[in-house]
N, C-alpha and C positions, 0 to 999 in steps of 0.2 A: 346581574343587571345593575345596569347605577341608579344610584337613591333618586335622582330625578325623573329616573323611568317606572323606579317599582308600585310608585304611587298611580301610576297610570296603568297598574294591570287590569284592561280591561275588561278581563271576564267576571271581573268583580266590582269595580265603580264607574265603568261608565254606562251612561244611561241610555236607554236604544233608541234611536232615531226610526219613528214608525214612517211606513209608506209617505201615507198622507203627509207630514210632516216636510219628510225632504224631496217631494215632487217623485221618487221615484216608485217603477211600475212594475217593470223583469228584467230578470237578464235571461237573454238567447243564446242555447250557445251550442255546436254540433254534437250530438249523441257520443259520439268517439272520442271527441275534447275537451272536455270541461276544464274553464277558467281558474286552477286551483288557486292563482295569486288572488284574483279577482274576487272570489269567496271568502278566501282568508282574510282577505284584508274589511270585508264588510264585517264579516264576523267578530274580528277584532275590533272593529270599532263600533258594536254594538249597531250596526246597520242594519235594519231588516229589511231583506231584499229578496223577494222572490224569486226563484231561479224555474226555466225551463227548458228541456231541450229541442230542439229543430232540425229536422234533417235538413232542411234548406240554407241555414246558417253556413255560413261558411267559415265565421270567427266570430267574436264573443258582440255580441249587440244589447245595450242598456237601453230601454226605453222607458219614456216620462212619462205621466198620468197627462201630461196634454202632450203627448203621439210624440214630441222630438223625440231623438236617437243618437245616441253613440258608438260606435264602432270601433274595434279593437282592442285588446286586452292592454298596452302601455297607456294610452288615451284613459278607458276608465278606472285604470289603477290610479292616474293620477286625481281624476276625480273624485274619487272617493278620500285620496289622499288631501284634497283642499277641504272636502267637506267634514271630516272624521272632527272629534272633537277629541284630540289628541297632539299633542304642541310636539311641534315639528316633524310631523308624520310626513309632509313633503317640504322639511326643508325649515331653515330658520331663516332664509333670504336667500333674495336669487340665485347666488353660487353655490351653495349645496342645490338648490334646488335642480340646477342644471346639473351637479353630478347627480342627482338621484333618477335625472334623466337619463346619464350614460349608463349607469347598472342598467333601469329600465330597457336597455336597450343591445346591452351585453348578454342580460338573460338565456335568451334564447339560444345563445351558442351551447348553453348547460344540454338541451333537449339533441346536440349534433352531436350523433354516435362517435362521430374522428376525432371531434374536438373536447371530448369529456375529461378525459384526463387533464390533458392540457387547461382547461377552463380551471379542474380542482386546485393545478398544480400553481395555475397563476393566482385564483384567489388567498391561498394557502397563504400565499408568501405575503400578500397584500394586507391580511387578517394578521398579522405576528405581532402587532404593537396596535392594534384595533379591536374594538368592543361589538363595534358596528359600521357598516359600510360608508356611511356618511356620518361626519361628526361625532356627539357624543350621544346621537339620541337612536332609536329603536324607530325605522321609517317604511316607506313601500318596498324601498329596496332592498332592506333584509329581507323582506315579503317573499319579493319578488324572485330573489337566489334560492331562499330555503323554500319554496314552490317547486321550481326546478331541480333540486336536489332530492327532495320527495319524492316528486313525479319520475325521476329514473328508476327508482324500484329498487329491483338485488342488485343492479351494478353498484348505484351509489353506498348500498348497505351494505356491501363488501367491504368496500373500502372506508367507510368507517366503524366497522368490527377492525378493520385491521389496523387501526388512529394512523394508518398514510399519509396523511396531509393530518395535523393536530390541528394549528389553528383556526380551520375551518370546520371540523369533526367538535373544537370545543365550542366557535359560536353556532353550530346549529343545535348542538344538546341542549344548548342556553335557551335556545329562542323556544326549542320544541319543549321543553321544561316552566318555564315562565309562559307559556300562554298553550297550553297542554289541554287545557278543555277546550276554548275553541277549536284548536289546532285536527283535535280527536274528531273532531263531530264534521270537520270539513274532508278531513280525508278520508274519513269512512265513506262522504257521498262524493267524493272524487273517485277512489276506488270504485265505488259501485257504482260508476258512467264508462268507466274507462274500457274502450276497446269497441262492443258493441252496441252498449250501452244497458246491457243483463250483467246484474250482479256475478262478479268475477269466482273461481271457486276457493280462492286464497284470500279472499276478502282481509280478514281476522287476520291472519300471522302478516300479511301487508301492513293492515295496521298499524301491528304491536312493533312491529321492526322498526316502522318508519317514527313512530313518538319513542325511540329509543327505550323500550322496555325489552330487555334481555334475561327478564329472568326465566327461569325454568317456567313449563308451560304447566306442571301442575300445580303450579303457586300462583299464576295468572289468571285463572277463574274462569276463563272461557279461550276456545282454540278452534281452529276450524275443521272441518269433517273430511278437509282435504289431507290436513296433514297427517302424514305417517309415519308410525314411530319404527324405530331400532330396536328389536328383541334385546332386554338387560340394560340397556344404552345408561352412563350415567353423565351427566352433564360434565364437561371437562376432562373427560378417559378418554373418550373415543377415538379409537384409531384404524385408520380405513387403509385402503392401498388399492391405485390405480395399476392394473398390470398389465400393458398391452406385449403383445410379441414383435420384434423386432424384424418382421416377416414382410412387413408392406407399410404404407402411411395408414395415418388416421385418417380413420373414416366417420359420416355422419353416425352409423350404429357405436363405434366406440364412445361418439362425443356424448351420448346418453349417458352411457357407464361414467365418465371422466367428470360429468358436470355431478350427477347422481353424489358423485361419492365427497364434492366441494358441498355441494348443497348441503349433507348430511354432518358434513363434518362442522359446518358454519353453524348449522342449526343446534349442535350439540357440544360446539368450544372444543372441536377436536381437532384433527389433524390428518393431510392425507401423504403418503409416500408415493413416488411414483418408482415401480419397478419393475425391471424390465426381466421377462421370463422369456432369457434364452440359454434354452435349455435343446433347439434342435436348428447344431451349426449351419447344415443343408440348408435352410430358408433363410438365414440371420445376416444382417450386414451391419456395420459402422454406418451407411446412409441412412439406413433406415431407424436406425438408434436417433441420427443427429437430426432426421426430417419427424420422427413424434416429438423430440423434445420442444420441435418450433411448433409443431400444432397443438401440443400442450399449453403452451404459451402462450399462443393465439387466441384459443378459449379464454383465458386469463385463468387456467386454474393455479394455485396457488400451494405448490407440495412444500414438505416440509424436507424431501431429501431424495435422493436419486439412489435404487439400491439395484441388483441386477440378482437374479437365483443362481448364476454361475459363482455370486461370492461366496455362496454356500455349496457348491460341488463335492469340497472335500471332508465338510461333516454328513453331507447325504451320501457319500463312499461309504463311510462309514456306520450310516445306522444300518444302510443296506445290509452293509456285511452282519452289520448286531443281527437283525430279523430274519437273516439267513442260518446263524450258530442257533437263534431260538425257534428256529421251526417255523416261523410267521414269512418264508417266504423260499423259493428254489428259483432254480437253475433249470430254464427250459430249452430242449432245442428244435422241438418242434417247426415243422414250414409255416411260416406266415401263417397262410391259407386256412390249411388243416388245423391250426387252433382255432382262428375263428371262426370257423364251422363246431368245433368242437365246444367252446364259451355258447354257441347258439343253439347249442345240441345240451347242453348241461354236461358232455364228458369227460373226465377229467384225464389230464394228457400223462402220456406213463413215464415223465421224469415226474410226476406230483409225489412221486415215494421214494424219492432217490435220499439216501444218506445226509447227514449235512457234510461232511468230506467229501461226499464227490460234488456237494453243491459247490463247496468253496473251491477246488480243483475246478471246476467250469466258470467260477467268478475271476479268479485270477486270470485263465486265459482270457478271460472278455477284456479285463482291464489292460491287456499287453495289446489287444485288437490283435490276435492269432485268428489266425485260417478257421482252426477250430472255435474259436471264443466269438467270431462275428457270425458263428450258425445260431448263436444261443440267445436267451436275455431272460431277466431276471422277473418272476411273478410272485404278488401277491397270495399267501395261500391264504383263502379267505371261504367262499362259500360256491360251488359250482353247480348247485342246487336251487340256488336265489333263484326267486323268481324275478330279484332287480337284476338283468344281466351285467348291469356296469360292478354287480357283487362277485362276477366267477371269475376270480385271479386273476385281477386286470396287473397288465405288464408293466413295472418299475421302471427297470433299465434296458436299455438297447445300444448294442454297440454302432459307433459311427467316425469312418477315419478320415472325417473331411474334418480341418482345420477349425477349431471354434473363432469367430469376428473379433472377440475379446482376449484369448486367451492362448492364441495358436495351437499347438499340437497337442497340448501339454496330456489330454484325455484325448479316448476313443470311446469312452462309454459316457453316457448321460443320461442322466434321468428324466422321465417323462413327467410329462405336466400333471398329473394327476398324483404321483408321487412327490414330487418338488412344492404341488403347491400346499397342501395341509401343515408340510413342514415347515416352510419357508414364513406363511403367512401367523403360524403361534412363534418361531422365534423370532419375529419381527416383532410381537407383542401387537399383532392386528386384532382390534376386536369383534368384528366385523367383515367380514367377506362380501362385497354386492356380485352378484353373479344373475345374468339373463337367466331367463326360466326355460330357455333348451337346455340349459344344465341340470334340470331337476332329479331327474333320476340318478342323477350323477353323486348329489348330495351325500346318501348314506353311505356312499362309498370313501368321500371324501372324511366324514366323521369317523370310519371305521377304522382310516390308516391313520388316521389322527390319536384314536386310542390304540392301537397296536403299535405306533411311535411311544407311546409313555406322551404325547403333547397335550397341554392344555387345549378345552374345545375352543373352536374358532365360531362366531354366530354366523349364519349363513343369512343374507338377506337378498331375496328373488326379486327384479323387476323384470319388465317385458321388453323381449328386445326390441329394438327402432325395426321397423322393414318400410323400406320406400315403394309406391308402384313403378313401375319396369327399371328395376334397379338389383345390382348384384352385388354385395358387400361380401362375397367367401373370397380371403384375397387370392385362394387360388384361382380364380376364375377371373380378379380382377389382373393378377401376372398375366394371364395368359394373355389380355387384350395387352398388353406391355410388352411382351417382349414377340406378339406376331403383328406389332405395328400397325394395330388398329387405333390406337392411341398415342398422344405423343409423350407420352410419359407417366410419372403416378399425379401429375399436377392437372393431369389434361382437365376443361372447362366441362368435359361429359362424365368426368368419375366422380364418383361420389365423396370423396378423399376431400379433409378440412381443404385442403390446397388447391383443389380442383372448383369445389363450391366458390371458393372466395375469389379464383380467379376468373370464375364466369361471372362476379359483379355481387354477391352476397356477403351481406356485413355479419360479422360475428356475432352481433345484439341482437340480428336477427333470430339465429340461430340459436343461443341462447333458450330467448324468449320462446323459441318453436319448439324445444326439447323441457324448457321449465312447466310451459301449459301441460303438458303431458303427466307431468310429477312422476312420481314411484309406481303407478298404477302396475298391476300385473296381468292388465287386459291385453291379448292380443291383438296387435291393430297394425292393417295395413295403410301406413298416411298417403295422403296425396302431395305429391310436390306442389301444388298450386299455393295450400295453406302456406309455406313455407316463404312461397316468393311474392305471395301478397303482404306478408309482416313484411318483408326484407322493402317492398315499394312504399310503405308508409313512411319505413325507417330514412328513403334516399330522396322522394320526392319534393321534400322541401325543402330540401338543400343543393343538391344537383344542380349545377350550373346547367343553361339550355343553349341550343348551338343547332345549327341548318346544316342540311346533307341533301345534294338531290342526286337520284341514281343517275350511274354513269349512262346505263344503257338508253338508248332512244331518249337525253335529255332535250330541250329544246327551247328555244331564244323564244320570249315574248318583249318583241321592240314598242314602247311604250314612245307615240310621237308628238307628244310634248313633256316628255321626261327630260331632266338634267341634260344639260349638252355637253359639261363638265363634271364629271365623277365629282362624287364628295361624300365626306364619313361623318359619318353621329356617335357618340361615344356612349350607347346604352347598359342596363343592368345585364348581369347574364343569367338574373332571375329575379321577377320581380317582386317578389314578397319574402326575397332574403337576401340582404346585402352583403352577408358573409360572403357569398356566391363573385362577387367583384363584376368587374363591366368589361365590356366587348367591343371593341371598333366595326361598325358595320357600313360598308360601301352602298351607295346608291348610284345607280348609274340609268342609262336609258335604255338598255338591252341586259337583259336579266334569262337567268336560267328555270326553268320549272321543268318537273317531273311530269315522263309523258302521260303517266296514269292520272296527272292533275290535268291535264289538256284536252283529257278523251273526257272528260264531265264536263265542259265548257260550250256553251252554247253561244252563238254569234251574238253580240248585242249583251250580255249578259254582264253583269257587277260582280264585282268578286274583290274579296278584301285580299292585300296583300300584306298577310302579318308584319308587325313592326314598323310600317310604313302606312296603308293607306288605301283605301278600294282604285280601283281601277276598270275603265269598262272594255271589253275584250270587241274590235267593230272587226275583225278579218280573221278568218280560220284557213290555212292554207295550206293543202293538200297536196300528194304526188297522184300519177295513176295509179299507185293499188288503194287508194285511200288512208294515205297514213298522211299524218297531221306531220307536216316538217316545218313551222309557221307560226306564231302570232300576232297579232298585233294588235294596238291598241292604246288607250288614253288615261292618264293618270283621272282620276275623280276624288281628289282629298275632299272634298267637303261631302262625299256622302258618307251614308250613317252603315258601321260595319255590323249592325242590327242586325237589317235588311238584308243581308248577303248571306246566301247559301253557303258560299265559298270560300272555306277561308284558309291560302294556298300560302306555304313556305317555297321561300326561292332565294336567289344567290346574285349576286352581279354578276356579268361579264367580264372578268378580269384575269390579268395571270399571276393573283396571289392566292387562288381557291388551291387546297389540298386535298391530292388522292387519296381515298381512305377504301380501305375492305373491312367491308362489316361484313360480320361471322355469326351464324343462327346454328342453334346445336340441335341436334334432337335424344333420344333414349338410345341405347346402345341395345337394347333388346326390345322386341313388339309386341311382348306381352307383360301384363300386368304383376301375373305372379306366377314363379314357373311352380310349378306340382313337384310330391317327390318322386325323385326321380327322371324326371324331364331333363335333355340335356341342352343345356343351355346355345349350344349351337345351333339348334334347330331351331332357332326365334329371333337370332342374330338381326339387327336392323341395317339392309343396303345403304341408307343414307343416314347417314347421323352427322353432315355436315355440310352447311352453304357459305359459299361466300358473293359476297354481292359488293362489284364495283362503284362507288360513288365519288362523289365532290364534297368536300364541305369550307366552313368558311376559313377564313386569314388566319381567328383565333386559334383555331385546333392544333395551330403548331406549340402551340403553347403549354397545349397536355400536358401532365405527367402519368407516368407509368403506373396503373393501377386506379387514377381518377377516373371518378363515374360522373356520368352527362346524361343528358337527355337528348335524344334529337328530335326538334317538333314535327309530332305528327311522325312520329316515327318509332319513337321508344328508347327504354333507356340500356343504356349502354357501357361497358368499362374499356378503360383503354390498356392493349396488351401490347402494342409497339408504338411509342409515341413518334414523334415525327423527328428524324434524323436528317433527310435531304428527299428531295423533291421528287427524284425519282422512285423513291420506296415510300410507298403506301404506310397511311396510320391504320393500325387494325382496331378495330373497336368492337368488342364480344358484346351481340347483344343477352341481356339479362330480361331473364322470364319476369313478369309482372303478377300472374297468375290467371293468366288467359292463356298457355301457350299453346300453341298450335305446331303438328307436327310437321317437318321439314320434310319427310318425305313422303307426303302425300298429295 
């Protein structure tokens, strides 16, 4: 800090301003949102200000001991920043004081999942010859960024473990360092509002991350009940490895494992590899190699290096062959079938006593993939007596003469996963294994070939796998809807695949966030998708641009007959409590469209607002002989009050710049919950898992982009997957569950 600020730390000399004092009474503020600038900054300036929460709040409300009120969080930042007793806290004269207004007012783009990086990246560069965001002095505005920097949680603390952007990684340590006592005691009661407003279960290590204390937790003196440690783990060794198979996309059960193992490695200064175990050429492709390394990426996780177990083929050839001359392993040729009847039976198959020369005579032919050599494959001799069956001479190698995706022909034999992986994971120097808890019985097995290799142990760490309700993550079952064109690909908006999620309108923060609440737990738990797309609607709603749509089918003219004679446009917000969101040109004319299902709730005579514009009274209903409303009519009424009205109805002008659009409603791909074992998953198959609904919407929407999410009022929100090319082809808009969703084919 500079010498003219450090005198001013106020956790130490300035004096508190009680209630009585400075007029003020409470602040209000919604259960799920609490004001952190707005706290910190009283705090800082020794303000005592009572704080409480209101589910009826809608945003932060100051009130004064004689009943006035303030509204909004830039508003009483700046208040407080006149009344503080702290020199130049807003400003040394009207021109800072107006930039301390623009930060005040840039803030909030820090809280926009799309725009965070960008926001870091721009202040980064901003802060490289700056101490503080305004002049030379420490003001609301620093407040006001290191608030929203706070407030993002692990995202932001990623990326300042990782010093990505320095100069803003060095003044926020500054700021959370030099006023570190208030700072502690606000975010602690930030944290414990945030969400539902029940203390969070990560409270404590939110804390300590966010006041930038990185030390180890046993020197820390207090930790939370949440976190869970790594068996051995030493601060700065650790080393993890993500290993998905190169057999299908990532999916949301893998993102668990994938975040699990960043998480782990962030919290213990370590490191994660990503590596790809293809090890069975039959399901492997280069696609599917190039499509996780993007959903890798998407997550943000952050590996230290790309390894693949086929780089290790030709020393697992060869320990093979070691464990084969030392008796720890033969040569089977047993049918499929009849061993594993036999592994289930305890019997042990009658190559189990063969020589090691005729083992290795049967190895070599496997490695040539001869006639004879692809009856065979190589086992474990371990225990066929276990009572852990994954113990009774689980099978090594197996020949296979289908081309490898990486390596072409060059093998016919490869090693199985279960042999590949104990090896692969100690000479990688992994210290660590996170592996779901359907592998558990698997464990001793894994430990076993690990000592019967001569390998260093590897620590095995169990969590619970993700399961979704009516959701199927085995990608064999997820190919199968893939290649009998039940789906349109592995991206489809019904698959559970990072790619499929995000293309039906889910933000990755969401996701995230939906997979961090869970932590390491080794509970098994079936989730609901709902939780999932209620985060994702908190994450999109205040940013989403808003936009009109009225269905194609049975729309219908209400002629308003003292409306405009002459069309004309207003040039409004396209959301009105976020200007990032930008503005809309919207037509007014005197024949306008509404939605038939809005015209059967209309009563003759009746007021009814018409958003954006103004009430209007409806005096004609006009019907065919079967009683279908083909018809309205009626009188503008701007001066009455949109109180009053029951009715409050989106609609469209009359015009020919409205765009066709098909909005697309997904449902479950299966109609039950959770299939049993054994159940086959065709026999639950869902007939409809897909609508499309023709509508209008306005001028703007040609303006899309691919992938931007909206709103449409009174309608819901929505992503767009074909944005507008030409007039004749429809914009498609996937709508995105909220967490009310309702099933399509019912």
């Amino acid at each position: 800090m500079e010498q003219d600020q450090t005198k001013y730390n106020l956790t130490r000399y300035c004096p508190s301003l009680n209630m009585k004092e400075s007029g003020l009474k409470l602040l209000s503020f919604p259960p799920d949102n609490p004001p952190l600038s707005i706290i910190a900054a009283a705090k800082i300036a020794g303000i005592d200000l009572p704080t409480q929460t209101s589910s009826s709040a809608s945003s932060p409300t100051l009130t004064f001991s004689d009943g006035r009120k303030l509204h909004g969080n830039s508003v009483i930042l700046r208040y407080i920043g006149r009344q503080a007793p702290i020199p130049n806290f807003y400003g040394d004269g009207d021109f800072h004081a107006a930039q301390i207004d623009e930060w005040l007012e840039y803030a909030p783009i820090i809280s926009s999942g799309s725009e965070f990086e960008n926001a870091c990246s721009y202040m980064d560069v901003y802060l490289g010859k700056r101490t503080f965001f305004v002049s030379h002095y420490f003001s609301i505005a620093d407040i006001a960024i290191w608030s929203g920097l706070a407030g993002a949680g692990p995202r932001w603390e990623s990326m300042r473990k990782s010093n990505k952007y320095p100069n803003l990684v060095r003044w926020y340590n500054s700021i959370s360092a030099e006023y570190s006592e208030p700072l502690k005691e606000v975010t602690a009661l930030y944290v414990s509002k945030k969400g539902s407003g029940k203390p969070v279960a990560v409270k404590s290590k939110e804390l300590k991350s966010v006041n930038g204390d990185n030390s180890d937790k046993a020197k820390s003196g207090s930790r939370s009940t949440a976190e869970i440690d790594l068996p051995n783990a030493e601060m700065g060794k650790v080393r993890l490895r993500f290993a998905p198979e190169p057999s299908g996309f990532l999916h949301i059960g893998h993102s668990k494992a994938a975040l699990l193992n960043q998480y782990f490695a962030q919290r213990y200064q370590g490191e994660v590899i990503l590596r790809f175990d293809d090890t069975n050429p039959t399901k492997e492709s280069n696609e599917f190699v190039e499509n996780l390394i993007k959903d890798v990426e998407t997550l943000g996780i952050k590996y230290q290096k790309i390894t693949y177990t086929s780089d290790y083929f030709p020393k697992l050839m060869d320990l093979a062959e070691k464990m084969i001359r030392e008796g720890k392993a033969y040569v089977d040729d047993t049918p499929r079938e009849q061993m594993q009847k036999e592994r289930m039976d305890g019997i042990e198959s009658k190559c189990r006593s063969n020589s090691v020369e005729e083992n290795l005579k049967l190895w070599k032919e496997m490695i040539a993939g001869s006639e004879r050599g692809l009856q065979c494959c190589v086992r474990g001799k371990l225990d066929m007596q276990d009572p852990n069956k994954s113990l009774r001479d689980p099978v090594y190698y197996r020949c296979n003469p289908v081309p490898h995706h990486r390596i072409g022909s060059k093998y016919k034999i490869y090693p199985t996963y279960d042999f590949a992986c104990p090896y692969v994971d100690a000479e990688e120097g992994i210290t660590h294994a996170l592996r779901s808890s359907e592998y558990h019985d698997r464990n001793a097995q894994y430990y076993r070939i690990q000592e019967d290799m001569g390998m260093r142990k590897v620590h095995i760490y169990e969590f619970s796998r993700l399961n979704m309700v009516y959701t199927l993550l085995s990608k064999r079952k997820l190919l199968w809807f893939v290649q009998n064109g039940k789906v349109d690909g592995w991206d489809d908006p019904r698959f559970p695949t990072v790619q499929g999620i995000v293309r039906r309108g889910l933000k990755i923060e969401a996701l995230i966030q939906f997979i961090v609440e869970q932590g390491a737990s080794k509970n098994l738990n079936l989730m609901e998708w709902d939780k999932l797309w209620t985060i994702n609607k908190k994450i999109i709603d205040p940013v989403c641009p808003r936009h009109t749509a009225v269905i194609e089918e049975r729309r219908l003219l209400l002629t308003l007959t003292n409306g405009p004679d002459k069309p004309f446009v207003r040039v409004i917000p396209r959301h009105k409590k976020y200007e990032g969101a930008g503005e809309k040109a919207t037509t007014f004319t005197k024949r306008i469209w509404l939605d038939y299902a809005d015209a059967e709730c209309i009563s003759v005579g009746e007021e009814v607002t018409l958003m954006d514009w103004g009430n209007a009274i409806v005096k004609e209903i006009i019907k065919d002989q079967d009683g279908n409303i083909t018809q309205l009519v009626g009188v503008l009424h701007l001066e009455g009050s949109v109180k009053t009205t029951k009715l409050k109805l989106t609609w469209l002008a009359e015009t020919n710049e409205l765009v066709n659009l098909t909005l697309m409603e997904f449902d479950y791909l299966i109609t039950k919950k959770k299939l049993e074992e054994g159940e086959d998953f065709l026999d639950v198959l869902n007939p409809c898992t897909k609508k499309e609904i023709a509508a209008v919407g306005d001028s703007n929407m040609r303006n899309l982009k691919q992938g931007e999410i909206l709103q449409l009022e009174r309608k819901g929100y929505y992503r767009c997957d074909v944005p507008f090319i030409r007039s004749s082809k429809p914009v498609v808009l996937f709508a995105i569950p909220d967490g009310r969703q309702q099933s399509v084919s019912k």
